[in-house]
C-alpha positions in Angstrom: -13.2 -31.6 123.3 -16.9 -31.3 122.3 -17.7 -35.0 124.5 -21.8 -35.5 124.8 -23.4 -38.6 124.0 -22.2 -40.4 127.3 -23.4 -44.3 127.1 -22.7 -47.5 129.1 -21.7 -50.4 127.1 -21.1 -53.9 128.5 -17.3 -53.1 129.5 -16.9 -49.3 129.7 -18.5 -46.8 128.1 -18.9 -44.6 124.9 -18.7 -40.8 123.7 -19.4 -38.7 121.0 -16.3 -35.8 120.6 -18.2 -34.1 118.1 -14.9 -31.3 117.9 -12.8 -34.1 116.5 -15.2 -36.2 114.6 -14.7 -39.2 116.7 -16.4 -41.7 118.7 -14.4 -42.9 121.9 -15.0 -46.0 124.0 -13.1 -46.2 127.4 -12.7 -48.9 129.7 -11.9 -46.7 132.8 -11.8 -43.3 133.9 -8.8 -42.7 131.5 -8.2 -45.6 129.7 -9.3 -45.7 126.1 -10.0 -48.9 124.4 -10.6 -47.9 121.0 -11.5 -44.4 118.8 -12.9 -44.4 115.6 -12.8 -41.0 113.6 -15.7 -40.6 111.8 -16.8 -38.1 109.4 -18.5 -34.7 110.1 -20.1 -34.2 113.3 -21.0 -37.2 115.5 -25.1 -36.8 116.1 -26.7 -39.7 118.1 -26.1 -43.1 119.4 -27.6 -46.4 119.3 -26.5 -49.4 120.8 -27.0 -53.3 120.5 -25.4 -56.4 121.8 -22.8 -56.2 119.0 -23.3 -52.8 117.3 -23.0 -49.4 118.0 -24.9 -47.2 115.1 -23.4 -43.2 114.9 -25.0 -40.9 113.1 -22.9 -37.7 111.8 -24.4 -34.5 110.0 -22.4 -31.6 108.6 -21.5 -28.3 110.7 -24.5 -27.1 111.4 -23.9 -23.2 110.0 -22.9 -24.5 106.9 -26.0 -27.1 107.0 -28.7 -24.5 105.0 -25.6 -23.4 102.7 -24.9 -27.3 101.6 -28.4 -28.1 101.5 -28.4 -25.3 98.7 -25.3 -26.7 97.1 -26.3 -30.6 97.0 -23.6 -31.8 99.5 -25.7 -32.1 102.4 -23.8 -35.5 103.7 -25.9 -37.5 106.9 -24.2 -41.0 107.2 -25.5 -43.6 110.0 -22.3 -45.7 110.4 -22.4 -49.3 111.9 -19.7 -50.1 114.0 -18.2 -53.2 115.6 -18.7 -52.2 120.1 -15.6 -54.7 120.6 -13.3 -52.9 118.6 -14.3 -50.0 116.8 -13.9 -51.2 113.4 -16.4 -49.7 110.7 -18.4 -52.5 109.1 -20.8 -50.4 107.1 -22.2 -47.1 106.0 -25.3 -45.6 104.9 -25.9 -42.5 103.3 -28.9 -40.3 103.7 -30.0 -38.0 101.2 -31.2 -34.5 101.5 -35.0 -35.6 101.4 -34.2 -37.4 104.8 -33.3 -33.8 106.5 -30.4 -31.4 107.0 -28.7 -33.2 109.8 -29.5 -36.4 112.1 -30.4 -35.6 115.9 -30.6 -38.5 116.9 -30.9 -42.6 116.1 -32.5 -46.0 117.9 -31.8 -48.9 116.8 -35.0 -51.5 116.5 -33.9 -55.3 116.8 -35.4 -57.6 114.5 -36.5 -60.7 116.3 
């Protein structure tokens, strides 16, 4: 496991396993609640009342080589926190950068 990305989320808490490509939210020390395999490598976290926003980037030794090739593929994913279902997806091109660090999420009041 490649687990980093450690949050606290009303009832348990969230990882990144960036080896499989999946987020994780437990309940307990062992218990998972839910996992959601995303693609490429999970990159960042951000996390409102209802939402939990992932970003994934492509491997990053092969992130120059794509970049060259036009498949460069960031995606911010939008994810339901009380079950782990994928509600949307969006796409960043190559002008945005080669791979997503990191993510906040700003609430619109």
């Amino acid at each position: 496991m490649a687990v980093h990305d450690f949050r606290f989320i009303k009832d348990g808490y969230i990882v990144c396993n960036s080896k499989m490509h999946e987020l994780i939210c437990c309940k307990g020390p062992i218990e998972k609640s839910w996992k959601v395999k995303l693609q490429n490598y999970v990159r960042g976290l951000a996390i409102t009342d209802f939402y939990i926003y992932a970003g994934t980037s492509t491997n990053h030794s092969r992130a120059h080589h794509d970049q060259i090739a036009g498949t460069v593929n960031n995606v911010i994913f939008k994810i339901n926190s009380r079950n782990g279902q994928i509600l949307d997806r969006y796409s960043l091109n190559e002008n945005v950068g080669k791979e997503i660090y990191s993510i906040v999420a700003i609430e619109d009041h």
